[in-house]
SEMARTOR-976284 format. One record per residue (C-alpha): residue number from 1; residue in one letter; x negated, y, z negated. Coordinates in Angstrom, 1 decimal, padded with zeros to 4 digits. Each point is the difference from the previous one (the first is absolute). Layout:
N
<r><resi>NUM</resi><resn>a</resn><east>X</east><north>Y</north><up>Z</up></r>
...
//
This chain:
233
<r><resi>1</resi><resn>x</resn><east>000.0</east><north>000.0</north><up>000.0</up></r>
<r><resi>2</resi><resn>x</resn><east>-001.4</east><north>003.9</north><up>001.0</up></r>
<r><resi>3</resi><resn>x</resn><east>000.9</east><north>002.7</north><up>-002.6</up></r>
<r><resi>4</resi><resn>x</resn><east>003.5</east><north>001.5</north><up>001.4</up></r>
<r><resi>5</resi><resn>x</resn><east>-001.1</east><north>003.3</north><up>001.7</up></r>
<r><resi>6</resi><resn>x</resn><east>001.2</east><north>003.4</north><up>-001.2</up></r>
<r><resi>7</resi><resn>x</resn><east>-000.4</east><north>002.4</north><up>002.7</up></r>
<r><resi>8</resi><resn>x</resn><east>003.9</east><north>001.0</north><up>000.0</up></r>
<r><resi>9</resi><resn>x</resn><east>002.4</east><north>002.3</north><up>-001.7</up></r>
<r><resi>10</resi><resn>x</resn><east>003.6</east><north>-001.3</north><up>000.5</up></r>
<r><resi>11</resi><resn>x</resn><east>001.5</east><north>-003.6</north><up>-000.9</up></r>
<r><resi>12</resi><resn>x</resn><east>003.2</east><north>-001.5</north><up>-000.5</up></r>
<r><resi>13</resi><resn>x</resn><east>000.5</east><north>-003.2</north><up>-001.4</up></r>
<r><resi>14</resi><resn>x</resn><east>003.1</east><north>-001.9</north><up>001.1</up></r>
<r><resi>15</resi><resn>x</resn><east>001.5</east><north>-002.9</north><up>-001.9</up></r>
<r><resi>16</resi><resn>x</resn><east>003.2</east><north>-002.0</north><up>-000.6</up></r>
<r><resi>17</resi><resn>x</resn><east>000.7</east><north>000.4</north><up>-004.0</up></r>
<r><resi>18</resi><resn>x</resn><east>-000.6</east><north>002.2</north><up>-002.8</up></r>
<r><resi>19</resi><resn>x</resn><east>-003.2</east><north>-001.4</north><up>-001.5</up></r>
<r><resi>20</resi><resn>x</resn><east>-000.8</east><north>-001.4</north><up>002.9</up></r>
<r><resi>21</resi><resn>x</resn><east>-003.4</east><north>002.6</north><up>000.4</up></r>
<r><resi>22</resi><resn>x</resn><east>-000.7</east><north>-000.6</north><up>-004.1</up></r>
<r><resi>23</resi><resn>x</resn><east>-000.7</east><north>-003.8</north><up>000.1</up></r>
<r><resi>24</resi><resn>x</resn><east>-003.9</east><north>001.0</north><up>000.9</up></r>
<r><resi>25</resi><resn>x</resn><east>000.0</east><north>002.8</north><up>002.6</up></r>
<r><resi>26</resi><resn>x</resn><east>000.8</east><north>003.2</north><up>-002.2</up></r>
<r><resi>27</resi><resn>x</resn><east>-003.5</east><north>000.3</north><up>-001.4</up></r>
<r><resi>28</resi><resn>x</resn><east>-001.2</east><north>000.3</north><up>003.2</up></r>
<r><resi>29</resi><resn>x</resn><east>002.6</east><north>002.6</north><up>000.6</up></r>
<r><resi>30</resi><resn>x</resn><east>-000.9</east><north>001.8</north><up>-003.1</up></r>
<r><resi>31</resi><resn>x</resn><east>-003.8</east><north>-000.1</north><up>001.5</up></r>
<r><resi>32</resi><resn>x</resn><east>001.8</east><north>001.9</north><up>002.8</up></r>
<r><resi>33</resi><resn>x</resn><east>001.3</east><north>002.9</north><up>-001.5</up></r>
<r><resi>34</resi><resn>x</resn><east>-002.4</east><north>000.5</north><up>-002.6</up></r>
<r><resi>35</resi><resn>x</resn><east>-002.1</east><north>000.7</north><up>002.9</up></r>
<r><resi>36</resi><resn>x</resn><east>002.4</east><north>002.2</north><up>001.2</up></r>
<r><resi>37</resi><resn>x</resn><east>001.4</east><north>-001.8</north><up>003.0</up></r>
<r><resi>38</resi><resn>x</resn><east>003.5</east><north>-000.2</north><up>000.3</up></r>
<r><resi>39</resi><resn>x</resn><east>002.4</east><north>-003.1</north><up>000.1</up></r>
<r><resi>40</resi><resn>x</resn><east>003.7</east><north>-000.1</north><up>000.2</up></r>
<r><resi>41</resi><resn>x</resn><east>001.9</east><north>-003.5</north><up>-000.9</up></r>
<r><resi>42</resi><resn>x</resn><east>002.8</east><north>-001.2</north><up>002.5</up></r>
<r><resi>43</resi><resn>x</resn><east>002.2</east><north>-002.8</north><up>-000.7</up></r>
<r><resi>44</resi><resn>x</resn><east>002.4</east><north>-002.3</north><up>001.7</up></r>
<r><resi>45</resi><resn>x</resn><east>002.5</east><north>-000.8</north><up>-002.9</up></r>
<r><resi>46</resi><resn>x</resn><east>000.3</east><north>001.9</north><up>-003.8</up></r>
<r><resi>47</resi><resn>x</resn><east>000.1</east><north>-004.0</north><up>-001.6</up></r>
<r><resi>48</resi><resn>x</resn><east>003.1</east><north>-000.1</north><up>-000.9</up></r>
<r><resi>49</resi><resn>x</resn><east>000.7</east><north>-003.9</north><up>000.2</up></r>
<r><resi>50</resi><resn>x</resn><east>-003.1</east><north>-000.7</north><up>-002.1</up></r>
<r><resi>51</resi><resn>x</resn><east>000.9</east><north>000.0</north><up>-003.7</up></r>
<r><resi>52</resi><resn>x</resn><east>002.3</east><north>-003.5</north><up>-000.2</up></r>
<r><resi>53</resi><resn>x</resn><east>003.1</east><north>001.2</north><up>-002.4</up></r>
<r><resi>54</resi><resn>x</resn><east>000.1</east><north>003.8</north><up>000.8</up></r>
<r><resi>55</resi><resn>x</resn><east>002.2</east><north>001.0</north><up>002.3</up></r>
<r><resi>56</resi><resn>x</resn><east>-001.7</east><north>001.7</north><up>003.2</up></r>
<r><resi>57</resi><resn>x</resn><east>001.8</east><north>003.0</north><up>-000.2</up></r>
<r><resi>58</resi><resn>x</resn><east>-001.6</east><north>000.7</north><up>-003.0</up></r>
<r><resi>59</resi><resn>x</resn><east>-003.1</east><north>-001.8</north><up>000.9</up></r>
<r><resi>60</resi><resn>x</resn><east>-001.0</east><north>002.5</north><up>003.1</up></r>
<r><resi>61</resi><resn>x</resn><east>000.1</east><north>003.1</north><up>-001.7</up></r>
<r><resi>62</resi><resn>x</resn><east>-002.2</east><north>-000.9</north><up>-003.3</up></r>
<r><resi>63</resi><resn>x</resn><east>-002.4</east><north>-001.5</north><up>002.5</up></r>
<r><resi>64</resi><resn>x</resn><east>-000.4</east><north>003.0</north><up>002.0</up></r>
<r><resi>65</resi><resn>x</resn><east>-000.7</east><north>001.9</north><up>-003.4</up></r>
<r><resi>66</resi><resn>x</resn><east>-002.5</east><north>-002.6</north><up>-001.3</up></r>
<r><resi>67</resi><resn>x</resn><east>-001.8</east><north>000.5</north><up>003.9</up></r>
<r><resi>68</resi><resn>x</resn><east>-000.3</east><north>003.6</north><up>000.1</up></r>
<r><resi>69</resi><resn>x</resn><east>-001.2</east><north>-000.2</north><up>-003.8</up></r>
<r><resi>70</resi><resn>x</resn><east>-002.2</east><north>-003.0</north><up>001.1</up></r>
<r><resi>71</resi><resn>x</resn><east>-001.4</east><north>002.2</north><up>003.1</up></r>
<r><resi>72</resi><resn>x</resn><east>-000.6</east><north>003.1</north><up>-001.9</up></r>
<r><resi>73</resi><resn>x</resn><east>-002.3</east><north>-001.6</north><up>-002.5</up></r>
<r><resi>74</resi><resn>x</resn><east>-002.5</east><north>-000.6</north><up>002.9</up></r>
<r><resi>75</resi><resn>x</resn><east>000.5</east><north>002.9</north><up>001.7</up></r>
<r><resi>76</resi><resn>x</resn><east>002.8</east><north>000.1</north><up>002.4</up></r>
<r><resi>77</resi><resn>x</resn><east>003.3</east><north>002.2</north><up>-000.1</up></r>
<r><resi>78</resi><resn>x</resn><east>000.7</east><north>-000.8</north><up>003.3</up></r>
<r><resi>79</resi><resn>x</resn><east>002.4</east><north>-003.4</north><up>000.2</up></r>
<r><resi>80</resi><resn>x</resn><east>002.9</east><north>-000.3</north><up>002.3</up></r>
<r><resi>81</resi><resn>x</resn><east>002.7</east><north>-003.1</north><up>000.3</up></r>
<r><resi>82</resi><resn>x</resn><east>000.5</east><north>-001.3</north><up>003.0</up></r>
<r><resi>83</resi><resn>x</resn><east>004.1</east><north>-001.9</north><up>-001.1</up></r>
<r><resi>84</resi><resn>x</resn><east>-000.8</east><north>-003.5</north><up>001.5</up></r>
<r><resi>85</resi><resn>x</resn><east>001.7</east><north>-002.7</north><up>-002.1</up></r>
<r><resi>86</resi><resn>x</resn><east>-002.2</east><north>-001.3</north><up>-002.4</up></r>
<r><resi>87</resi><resn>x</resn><east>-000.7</east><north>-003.9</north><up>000.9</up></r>
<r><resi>88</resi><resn>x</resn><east>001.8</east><north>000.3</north><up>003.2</up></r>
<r><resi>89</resi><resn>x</resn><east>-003.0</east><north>002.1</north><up>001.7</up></r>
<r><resi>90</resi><resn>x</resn><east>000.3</east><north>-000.8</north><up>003.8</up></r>
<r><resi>91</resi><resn>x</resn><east>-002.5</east><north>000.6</north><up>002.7</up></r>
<r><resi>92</resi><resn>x</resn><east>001.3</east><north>001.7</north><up>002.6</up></r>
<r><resi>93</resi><resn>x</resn><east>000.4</east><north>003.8</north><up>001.6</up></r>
<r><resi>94</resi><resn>x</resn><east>002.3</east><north>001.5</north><up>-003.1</up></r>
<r><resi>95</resi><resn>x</resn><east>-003.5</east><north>-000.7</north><up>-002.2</up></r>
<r><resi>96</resi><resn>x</resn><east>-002.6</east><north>000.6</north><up>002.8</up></r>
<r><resi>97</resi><resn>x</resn><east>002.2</east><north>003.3</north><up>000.7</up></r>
<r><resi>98</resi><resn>x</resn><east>000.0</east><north>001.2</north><up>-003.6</up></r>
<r><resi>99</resi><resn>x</resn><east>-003.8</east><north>-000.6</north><up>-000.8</up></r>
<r><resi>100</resi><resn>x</resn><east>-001.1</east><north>001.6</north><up>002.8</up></r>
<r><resi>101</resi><resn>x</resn><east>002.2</east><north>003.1</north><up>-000.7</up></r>
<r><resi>102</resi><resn>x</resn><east>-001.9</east><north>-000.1</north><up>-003.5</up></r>
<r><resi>103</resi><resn>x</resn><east>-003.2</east><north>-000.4</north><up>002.0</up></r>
<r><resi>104</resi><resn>x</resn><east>000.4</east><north>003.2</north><up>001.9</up></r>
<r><resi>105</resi><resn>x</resn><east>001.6</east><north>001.8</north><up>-002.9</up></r>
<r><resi>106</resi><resn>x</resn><east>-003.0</east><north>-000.5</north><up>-002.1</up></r>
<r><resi>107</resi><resn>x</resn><east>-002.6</east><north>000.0</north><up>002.4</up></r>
<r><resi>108</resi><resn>x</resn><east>-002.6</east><north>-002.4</north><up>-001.1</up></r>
<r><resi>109</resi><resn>x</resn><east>-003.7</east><north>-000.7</north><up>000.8</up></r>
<r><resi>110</resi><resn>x</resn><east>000.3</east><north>-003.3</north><up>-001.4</up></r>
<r><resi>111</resi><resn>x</resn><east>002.7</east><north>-002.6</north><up>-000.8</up></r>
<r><resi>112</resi><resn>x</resn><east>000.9</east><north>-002.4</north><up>-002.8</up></r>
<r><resi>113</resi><resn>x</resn><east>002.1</east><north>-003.1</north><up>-000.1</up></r>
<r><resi>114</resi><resn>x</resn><east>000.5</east><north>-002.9</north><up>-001.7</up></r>
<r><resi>115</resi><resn>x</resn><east>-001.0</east><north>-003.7</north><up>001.3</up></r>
<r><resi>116</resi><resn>x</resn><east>002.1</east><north>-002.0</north><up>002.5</up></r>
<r><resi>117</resi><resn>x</resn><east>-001.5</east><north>-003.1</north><up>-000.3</up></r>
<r><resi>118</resi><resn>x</resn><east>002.3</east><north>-002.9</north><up>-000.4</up></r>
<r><resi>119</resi><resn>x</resn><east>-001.6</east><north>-000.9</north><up>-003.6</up></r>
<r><resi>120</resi><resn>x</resn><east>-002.1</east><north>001.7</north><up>-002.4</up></r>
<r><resi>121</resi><resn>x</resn><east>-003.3</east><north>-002.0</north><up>000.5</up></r>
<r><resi>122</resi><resn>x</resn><east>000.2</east><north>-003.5</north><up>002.0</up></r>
<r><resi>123</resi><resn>x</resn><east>001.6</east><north>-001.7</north><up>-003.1</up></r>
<r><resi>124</resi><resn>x</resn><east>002.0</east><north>002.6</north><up>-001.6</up></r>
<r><resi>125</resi><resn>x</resn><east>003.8</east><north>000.8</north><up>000.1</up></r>
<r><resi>126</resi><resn>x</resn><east>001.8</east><north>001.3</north><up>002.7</up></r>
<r><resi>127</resi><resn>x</resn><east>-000.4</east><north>003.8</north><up>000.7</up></r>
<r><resi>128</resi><resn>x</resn><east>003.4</east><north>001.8</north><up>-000.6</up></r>
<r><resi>129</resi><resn>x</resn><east>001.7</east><north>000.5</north><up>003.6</up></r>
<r><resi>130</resi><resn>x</resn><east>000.5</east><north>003.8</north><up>-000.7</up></r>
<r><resi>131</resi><resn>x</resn><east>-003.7</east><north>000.5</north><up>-000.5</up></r>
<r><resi>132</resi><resn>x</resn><east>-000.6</east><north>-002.1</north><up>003.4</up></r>
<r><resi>133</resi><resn>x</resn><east>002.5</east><north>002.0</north><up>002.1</up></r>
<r><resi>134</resi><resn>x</resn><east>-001.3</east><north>003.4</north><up>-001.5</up></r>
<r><resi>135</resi><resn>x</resn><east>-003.3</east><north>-001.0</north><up>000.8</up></r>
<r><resi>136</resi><resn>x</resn><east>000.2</east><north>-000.9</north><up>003.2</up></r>
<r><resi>137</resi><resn>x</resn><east>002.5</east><north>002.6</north><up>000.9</up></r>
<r><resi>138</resi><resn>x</resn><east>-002.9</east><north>002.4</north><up>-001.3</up></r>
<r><resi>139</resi><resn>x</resn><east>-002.7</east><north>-001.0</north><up>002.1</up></r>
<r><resi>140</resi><resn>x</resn><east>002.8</east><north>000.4</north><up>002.8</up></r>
<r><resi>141</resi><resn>x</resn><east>001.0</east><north>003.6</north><up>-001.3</up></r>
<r><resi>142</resi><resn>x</resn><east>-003.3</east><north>001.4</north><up>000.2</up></r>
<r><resi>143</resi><resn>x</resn><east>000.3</east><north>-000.6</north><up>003.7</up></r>
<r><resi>144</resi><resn>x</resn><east>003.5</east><north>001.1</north><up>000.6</up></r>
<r><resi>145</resi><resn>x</resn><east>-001.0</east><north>003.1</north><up>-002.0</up></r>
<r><resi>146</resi><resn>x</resn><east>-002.5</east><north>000.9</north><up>002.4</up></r>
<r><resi>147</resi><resn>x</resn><east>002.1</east><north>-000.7</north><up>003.1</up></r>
<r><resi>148</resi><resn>x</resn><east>002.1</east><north>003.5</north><up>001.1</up></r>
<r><resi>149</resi><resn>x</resn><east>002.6</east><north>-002.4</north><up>002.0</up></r>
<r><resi>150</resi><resn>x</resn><east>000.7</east><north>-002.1</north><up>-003.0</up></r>
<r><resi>151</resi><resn>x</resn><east>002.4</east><north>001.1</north><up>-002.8</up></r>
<r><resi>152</resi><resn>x</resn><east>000.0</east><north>003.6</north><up>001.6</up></r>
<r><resi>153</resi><resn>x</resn><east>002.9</east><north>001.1</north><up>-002.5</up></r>
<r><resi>154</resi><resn>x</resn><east>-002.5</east><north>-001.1</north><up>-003.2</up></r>
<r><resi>155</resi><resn>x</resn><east>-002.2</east><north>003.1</north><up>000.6</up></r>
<r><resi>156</resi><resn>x</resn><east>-002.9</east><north>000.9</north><up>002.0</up></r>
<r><resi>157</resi><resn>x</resn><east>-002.8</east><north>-003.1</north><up>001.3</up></r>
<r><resi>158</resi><resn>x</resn><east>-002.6</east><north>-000.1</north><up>-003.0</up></r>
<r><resi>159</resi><resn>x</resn><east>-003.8</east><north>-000.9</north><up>001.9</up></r>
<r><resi>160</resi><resn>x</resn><east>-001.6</east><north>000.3</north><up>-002.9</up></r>
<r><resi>161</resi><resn>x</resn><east>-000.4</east><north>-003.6</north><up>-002.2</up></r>
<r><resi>162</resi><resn>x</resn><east>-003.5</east><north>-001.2</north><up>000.5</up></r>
<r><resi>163</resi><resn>x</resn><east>000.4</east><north>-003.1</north><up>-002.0</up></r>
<r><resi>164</resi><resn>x</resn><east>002.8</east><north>-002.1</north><up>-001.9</up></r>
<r><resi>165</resi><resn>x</resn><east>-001.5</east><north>-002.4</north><up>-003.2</up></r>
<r><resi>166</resi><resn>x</resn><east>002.2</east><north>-003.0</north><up>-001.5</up></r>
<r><resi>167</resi><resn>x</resn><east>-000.4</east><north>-000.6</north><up>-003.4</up></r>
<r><resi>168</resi><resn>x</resn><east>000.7</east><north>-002.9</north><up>-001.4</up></r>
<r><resi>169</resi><resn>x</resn><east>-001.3</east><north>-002.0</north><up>002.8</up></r>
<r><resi>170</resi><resn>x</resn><east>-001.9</east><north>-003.4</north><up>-000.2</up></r>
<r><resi>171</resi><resn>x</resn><east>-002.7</east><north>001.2</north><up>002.0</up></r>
<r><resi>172</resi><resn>x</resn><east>-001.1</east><north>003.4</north><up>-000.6</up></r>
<r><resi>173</resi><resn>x</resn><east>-002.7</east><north>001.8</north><up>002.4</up></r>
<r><resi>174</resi><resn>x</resn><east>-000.6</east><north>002.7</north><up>-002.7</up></r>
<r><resi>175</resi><resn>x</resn><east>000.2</east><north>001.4</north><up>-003.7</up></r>
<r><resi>176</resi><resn>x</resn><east>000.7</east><north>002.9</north><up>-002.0</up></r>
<r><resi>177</resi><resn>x</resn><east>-001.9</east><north>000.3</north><up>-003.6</up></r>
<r><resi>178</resi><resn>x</resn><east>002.7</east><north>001.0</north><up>-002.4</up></r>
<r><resi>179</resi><resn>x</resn><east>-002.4</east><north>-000.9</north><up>-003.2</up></r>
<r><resi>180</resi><resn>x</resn><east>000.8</east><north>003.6</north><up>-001.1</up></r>
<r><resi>181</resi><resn>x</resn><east>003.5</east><north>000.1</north><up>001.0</up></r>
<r><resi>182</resi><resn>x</resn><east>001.2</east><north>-003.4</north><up>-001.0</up></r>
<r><resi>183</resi><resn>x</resn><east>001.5</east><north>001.6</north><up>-003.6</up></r>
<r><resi>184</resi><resn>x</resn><east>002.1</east><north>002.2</north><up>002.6</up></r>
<r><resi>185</resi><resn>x</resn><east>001.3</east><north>-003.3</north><up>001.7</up></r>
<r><resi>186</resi><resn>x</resn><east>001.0</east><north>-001.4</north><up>-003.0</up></r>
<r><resi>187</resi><resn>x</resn><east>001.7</east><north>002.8</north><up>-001.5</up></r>
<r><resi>188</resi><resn>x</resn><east>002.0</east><north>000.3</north><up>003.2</up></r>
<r><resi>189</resi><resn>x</resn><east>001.1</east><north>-003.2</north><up>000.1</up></r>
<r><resi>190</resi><resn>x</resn><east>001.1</east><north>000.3</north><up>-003.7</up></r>
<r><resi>191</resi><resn>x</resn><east>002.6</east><north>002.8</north><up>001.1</up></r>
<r><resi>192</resi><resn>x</resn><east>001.9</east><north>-003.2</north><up>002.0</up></r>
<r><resi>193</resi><resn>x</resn><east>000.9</east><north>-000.9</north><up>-004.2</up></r>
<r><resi>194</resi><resn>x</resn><east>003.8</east><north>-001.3</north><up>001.1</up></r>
<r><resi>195</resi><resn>x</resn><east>-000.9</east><north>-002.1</north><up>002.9</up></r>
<r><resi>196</resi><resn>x</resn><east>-003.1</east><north>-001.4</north><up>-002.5</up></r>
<r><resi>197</resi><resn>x</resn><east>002.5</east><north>-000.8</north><up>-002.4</up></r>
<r><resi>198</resi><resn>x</resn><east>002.5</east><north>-001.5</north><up>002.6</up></r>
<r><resi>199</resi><resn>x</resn><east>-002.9</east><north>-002.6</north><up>000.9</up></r>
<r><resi>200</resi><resn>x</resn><east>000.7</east><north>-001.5</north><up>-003.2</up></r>
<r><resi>201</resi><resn>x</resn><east>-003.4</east><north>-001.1</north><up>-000.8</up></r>
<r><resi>202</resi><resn>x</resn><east>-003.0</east><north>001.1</north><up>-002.5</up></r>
<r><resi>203</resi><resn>x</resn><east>-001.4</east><north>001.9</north><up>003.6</up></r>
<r><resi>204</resi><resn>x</resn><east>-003.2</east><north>002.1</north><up>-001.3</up></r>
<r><resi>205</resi><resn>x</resn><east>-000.5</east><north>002.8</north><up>003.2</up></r>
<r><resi>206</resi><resn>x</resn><east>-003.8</east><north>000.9</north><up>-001.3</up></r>
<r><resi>207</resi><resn>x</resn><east>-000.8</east><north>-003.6</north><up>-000.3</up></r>
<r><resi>208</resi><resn>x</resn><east>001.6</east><north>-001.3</north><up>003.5</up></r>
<r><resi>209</resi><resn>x</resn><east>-001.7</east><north>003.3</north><up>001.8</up></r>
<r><resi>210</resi><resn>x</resn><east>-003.0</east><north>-000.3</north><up>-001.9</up></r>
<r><resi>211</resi><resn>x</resn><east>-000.7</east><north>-003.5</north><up>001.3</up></r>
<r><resi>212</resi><resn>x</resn><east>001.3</east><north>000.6</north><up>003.3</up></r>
<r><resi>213</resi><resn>x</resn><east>-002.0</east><north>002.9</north><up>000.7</up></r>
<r><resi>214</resi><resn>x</resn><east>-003.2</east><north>-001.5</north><up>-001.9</up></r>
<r><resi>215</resi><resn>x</resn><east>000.1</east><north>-003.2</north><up>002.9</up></r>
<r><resi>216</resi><resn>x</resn><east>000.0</east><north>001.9</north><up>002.7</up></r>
<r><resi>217</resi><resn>x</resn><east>-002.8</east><north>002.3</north><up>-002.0</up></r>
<r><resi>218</resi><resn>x</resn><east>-002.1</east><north>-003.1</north><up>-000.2</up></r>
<r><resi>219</resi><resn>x</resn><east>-000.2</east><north>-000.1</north><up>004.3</up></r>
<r><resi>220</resi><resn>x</resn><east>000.0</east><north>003.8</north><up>000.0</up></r>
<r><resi>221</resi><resn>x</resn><east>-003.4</east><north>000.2</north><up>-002.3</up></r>
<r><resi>222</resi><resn>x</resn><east>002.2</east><north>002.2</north><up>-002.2</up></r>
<r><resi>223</resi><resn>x</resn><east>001.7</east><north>-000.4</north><up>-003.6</up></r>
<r><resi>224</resi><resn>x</resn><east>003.5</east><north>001.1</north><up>001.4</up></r>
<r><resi>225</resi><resn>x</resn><east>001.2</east><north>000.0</north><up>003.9</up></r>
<r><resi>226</resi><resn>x</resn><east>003.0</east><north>-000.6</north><up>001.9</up></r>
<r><resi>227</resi><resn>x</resn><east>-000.4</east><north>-002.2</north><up>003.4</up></r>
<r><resi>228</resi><resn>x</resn><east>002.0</east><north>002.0</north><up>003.3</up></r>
<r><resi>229</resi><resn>x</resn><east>-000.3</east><north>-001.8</north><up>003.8</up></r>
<r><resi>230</resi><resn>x</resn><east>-000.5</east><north>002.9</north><up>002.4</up></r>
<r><resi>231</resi><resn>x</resn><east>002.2</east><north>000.1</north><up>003.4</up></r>
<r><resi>232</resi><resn>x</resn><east>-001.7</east><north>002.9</north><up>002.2</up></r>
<r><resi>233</resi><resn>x</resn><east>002.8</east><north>002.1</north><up>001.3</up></r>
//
């Protein structure tokens, strides 16, 4: 893996779920704007099918709370909801339309998404179909955004991404260290406390990020680092 480079000024990160970005790639966010580079968070759905025994009515709003809280703690005021169903994410031109407005309203340099990789790792559980559509229909955006026939009504072509990174991904090309940041990450993912407590389980967010960050900090020569795959634009 190469260090991830940092010769850019705008990114925006697009998702599926709240807490989606804090499961490992806010440090690196908070990295981000502590440099003084600016990101802004997109995402498909506001989670509002993802705490079992609360309605989803009341789900959606305290999610989108807990996110901007989540998002502000490393940095970013910025987050916009894209009102996809949550679990029932399709791939298609509503979501390749939508991101790619976002794309040319925010005007990136770079852009973020999560893996679309069948599992996580060759052994591990299925990925969840939402964050497979939305990042596929990412990588697809970023082209659509930059293509003045396509989508004319979702604002004016974008030319401007030089590269989109996947986090989350099996095989990452590259790294970010977030050994100074990593507190950030875990404090962000702290401000998702009613979807933590909806798991239902003795989940610990510093120790789950901690180790996660600290294996891929073993390949990256570094104490802390999150793993991105890099798709040139």
């Amino acid at each position: 893996m190469d260090p991830m480079p940092e010769d850019w000024d705008r990114a925006v990160a697009v998702v599926a779920h709240p807490d989606d970005l804090e499961y490992g790639a806010a440090a690196a966010v908070a990295r981000w704007t502590r440099q003084g580079r600016h990101v802004a968070y997109v995402l498909a759905t506001s989670g509002e099918a993802g705490i079992e025994g609360m309605a989803p009515d009341v789900v959606g709003p305290l999610r989108r709370k807990e996110e901007r809280r989540s998002a502000a703690m490393v940095g970013v005021s910025g987050v916009d909801f894209l009102g996809h169903a949550d679990g029932l994410v399709e791939y298609g031109m509503p979501l390749r339309r939508d991101i790619a407005a976002a794309i040319r309203r925010h005007r990136p340099d770079v852009v973020i998404t999560m893996s679309f990789d069948l599992t996580w790792g060759d052994d591990g559980p299925v990925n969840h179909s939402d964050h497979r559509a939305v990042g596929l229909a990412t990588l697809d955006a970023v082209r659509d955004a930059d293509n003045s026939w396509l989508f004319a009504d979702a604002g004016p072509a974008w030319h401007g991404v030089k590269s989109i990174y996947v986090v989350g991904t099996a095989a990452p090309t590259h790294f970010v260290d977030v050994t100074d940041t990593i507190d950030a990450g875990v404090a962000s993912l702290r401000e998702h406390k009613a979807y933590i407590d909806g798991l239902g389980t003795d989940f610990d967010p510093d120790d789950f990020l901690r180790k996660m960050a600290g294996f891929v900090g073993l390949a990256a020569g570094c104490e802390y680092a999150v793993g991105l795959r890099r798709y040139p634009a």
